[in-house]
C-alpha positions in Angstrom: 28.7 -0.8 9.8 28.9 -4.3 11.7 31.1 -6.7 9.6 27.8 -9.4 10.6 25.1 -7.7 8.8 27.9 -6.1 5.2 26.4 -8.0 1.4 27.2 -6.6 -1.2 24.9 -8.5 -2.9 21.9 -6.5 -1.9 21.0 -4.1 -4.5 19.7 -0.6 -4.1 16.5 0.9 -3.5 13.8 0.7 -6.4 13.4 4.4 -5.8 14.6 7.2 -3.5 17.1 7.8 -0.9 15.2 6.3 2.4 16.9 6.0 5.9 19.9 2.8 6.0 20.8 3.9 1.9 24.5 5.3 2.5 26.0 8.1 0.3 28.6 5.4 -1.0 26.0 3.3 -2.6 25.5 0.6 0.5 23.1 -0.2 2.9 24.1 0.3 6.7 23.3 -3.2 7.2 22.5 -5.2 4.1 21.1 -8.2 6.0 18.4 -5.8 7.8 17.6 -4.7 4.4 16.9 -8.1 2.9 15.3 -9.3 5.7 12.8 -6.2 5.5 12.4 -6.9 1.4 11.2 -10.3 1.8 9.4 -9.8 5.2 7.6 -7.1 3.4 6.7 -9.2 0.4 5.6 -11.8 2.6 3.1 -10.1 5.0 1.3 -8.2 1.5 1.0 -11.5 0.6 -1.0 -12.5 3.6 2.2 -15.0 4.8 2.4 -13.2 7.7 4.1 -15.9 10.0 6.9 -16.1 7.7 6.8 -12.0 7.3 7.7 -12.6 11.1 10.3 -15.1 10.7 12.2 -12.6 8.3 12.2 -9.7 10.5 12.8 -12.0 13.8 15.7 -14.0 12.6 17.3 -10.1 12.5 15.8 -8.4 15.1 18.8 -10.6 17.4 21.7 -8.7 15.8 20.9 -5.5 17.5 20.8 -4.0 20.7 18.3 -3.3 22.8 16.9 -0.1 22.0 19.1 0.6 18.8 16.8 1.8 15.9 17.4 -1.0 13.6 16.5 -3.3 17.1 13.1 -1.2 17.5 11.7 -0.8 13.4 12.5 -5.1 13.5 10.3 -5.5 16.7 8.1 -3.5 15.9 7.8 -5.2 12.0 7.5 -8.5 14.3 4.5 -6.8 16.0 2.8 -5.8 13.5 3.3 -9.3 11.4 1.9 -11.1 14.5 -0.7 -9.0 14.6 -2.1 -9.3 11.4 -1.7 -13.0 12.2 -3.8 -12.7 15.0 -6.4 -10.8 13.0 -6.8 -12.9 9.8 -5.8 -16.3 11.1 -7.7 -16.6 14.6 -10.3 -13.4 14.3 -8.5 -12.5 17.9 -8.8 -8.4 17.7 -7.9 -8.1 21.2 -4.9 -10.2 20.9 -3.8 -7.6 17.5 -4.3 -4.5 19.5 -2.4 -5.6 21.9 0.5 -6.4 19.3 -0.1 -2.7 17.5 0.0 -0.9 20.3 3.4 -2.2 21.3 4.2 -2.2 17.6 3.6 1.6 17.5 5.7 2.2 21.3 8.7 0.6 19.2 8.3 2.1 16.3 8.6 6.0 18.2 11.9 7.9 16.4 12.0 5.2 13.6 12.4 7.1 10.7 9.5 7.4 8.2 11.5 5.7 5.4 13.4 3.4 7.4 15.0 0.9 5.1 12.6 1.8 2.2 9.6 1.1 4.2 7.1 4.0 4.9 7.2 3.9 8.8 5.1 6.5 8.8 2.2 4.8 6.9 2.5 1.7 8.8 1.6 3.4 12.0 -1.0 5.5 10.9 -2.6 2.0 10.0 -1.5 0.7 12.6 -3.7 2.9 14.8 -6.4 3.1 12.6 -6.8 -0.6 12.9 -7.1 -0.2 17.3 -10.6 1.4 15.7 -11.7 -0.4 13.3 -9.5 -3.4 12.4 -11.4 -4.2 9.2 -8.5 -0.9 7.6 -6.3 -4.5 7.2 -8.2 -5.8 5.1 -6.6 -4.8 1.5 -3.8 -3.0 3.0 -0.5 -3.5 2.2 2.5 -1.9 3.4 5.0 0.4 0.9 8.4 -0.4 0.3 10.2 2.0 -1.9 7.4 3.4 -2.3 5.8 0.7 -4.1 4.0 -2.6 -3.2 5.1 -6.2 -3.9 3.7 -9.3 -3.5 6.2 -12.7 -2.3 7.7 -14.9 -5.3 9.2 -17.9 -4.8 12.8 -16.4 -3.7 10.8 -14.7 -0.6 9.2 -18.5 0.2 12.9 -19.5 -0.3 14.0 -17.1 2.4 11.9 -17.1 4.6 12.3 -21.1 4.7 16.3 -21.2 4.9 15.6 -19.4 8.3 13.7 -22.6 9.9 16.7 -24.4 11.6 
């Protein structure tokens, strides 16, 4: 565990034992899992430029090519791309951002950091069909999904320097 990305202050899962959740009752990197909570809240709330912020700001602290490095590029793909869809009705511009979204996400884990990987890209390349399968979607984390309150807004915004 990098010394950058230890907080204790990040709690558990809601539920389950998903990729990042160490036997000793701490996350690999606690910042990656915050930043993934409240990026995750954000883009089911349709706030999907500051869903992007959150995963962005910690996509940095990683090598290139490292898994945590690929799941938070490929979570800024898909954010963008959603942003793309609903904000500017530019479907080209979103399958563009999937498909690159769904190169990174290859050998993420299906639960990484509580978020069902798996289910992402299987909407993911639904929506290179028939983007409409956004509409109503909303992606899992800990196998359940949440909507942004105001200490998500409060996140995201503290990362705007």
């Amino acid at each position: 565990m990098d010394d950058h990305t230890r907080d204790p202050s990040v709690g558990p899962p809601a539920r389950g034992d998903p990729t990042g959740w160490r036997d000793d009752g701490q996350w690999e990197h606690a910042t990656l899992r915050r930043a993934t909570v409240h990026g995750v809240r954000l883009y089911n709330s349709g706030e999907f430029h500051e869903s992007h912020d959150c995963f962005e700001d910690q996509w940095y602290n990683y090598g290139r090519g490292s898994t945590e490095s690929k799941f938070l590029h490929g979570m800024v793909q898909v954010a963008a791309g959603a942003y793309k869809h609903f904000d500017f009705e530019d479907d080209d511009g979103m399958r563009s951002l999937f498909r690159t979204a769904l190169q990174y996400f290859q050998g993420v884990p299906r639960d990484y950091y509580g978020v069902d990987v798996l289910g992402v890209r299987t909407v993911l390349t639904n929506a290179l069909e028939d983007p409409r399968v956004l509409h109503g979607w909303a992606i899992t984390l800990d196998g359940e999904v949440r909507e942004a309150g105001a200490d998500d807004f409060a996140y995201a915004e503290s990362l705007e320097h």
